[in-house]
C-alpha positions as CSV (number, residue, x, y, z in Angstrom):
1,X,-18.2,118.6,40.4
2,X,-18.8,117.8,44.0
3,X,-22.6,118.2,45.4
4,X,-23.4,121.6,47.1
5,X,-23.4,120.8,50.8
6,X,-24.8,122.9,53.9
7,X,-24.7,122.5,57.3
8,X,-27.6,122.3,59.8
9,X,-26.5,124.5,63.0
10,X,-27.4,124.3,66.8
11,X,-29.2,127.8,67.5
12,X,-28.5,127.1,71.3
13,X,-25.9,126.1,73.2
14,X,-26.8,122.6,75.0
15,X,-26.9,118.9,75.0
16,X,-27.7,117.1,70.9
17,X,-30.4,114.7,71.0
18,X,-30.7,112.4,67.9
19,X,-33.7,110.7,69.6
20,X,-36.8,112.1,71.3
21,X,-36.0,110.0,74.4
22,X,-33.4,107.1,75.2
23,X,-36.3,104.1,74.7
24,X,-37.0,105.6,70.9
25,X,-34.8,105.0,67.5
26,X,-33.2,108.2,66.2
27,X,-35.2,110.8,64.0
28,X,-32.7,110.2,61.2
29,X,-29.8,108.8,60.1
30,X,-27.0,109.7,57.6
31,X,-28.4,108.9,54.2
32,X,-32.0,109.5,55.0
33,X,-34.3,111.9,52.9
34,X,-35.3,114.3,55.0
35,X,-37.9,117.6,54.0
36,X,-37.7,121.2,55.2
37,X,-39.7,121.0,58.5
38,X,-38.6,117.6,59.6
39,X,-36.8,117.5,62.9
40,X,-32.7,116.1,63.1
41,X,-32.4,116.1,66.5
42,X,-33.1,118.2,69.5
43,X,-31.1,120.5,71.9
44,X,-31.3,120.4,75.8
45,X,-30.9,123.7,77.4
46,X,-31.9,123.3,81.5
47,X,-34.3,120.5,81.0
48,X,-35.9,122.7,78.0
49,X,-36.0,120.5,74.5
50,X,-35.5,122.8,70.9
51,X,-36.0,120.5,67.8
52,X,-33.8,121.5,65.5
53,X,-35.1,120.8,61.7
54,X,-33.9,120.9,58.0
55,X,-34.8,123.7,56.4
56,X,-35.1,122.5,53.1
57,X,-35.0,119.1,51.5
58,X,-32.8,116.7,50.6
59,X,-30.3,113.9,52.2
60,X,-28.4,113.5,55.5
61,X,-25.0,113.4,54.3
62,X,-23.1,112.9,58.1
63,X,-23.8,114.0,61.7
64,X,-20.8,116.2,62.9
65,X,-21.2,115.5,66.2
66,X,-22.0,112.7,68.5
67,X,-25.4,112.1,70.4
68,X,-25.3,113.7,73.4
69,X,-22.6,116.2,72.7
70,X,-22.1,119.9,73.9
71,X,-23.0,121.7,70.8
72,X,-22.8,125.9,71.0
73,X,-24.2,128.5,68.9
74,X,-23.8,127.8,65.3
75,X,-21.6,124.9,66.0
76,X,-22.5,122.6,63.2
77,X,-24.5,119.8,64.1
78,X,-25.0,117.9,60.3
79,X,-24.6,117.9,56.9
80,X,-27.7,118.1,54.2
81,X,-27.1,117.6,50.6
82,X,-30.1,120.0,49.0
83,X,-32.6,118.2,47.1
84,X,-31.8,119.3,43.0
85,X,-35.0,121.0,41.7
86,X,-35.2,119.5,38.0
């Protein structure tokens, strides 16, 4: 049985930031554990910056786009594998 997946969506359309600024190491990377609230990326829309977060927890699975891509609305930006509540 394969692992329930769900993707993490832009809510704007703009520019996907994995880092906060080009001197800084990305907010995290595919495999990272990641908890509802922590910021992905971010989206530029006119020199305006939107985190976008996880809303739950659990793993980075992949990134579905690039860094410094044109993402729209609901365009899917990455992957999270839920954390499994034992």
């Amino acid at each position: 049985m394969s692992e329930p997946r769900k993707s993490i969506v832009s809510p704007l359309p703009g520019i996907f930031y994995r880092r906060p600024n080009p001197q800084s190491d990305v907010y995290v990377r595919e495999g990272d554990t990641v908890k509802s609230g922590d910021t992905i990326g971010l989206v530029e829309v006119m020199k305006n910056f939107y985190e976008i977060q996880a809303e739950e927890d659990g793993i980075i699975a992949a990134f579905s786009v690039e860094n410094e891509a044109m993402v729209d609305v609901g365009q899917e930006i990455a992957v999270l594998i839920p954390k499994e509540d034992k």
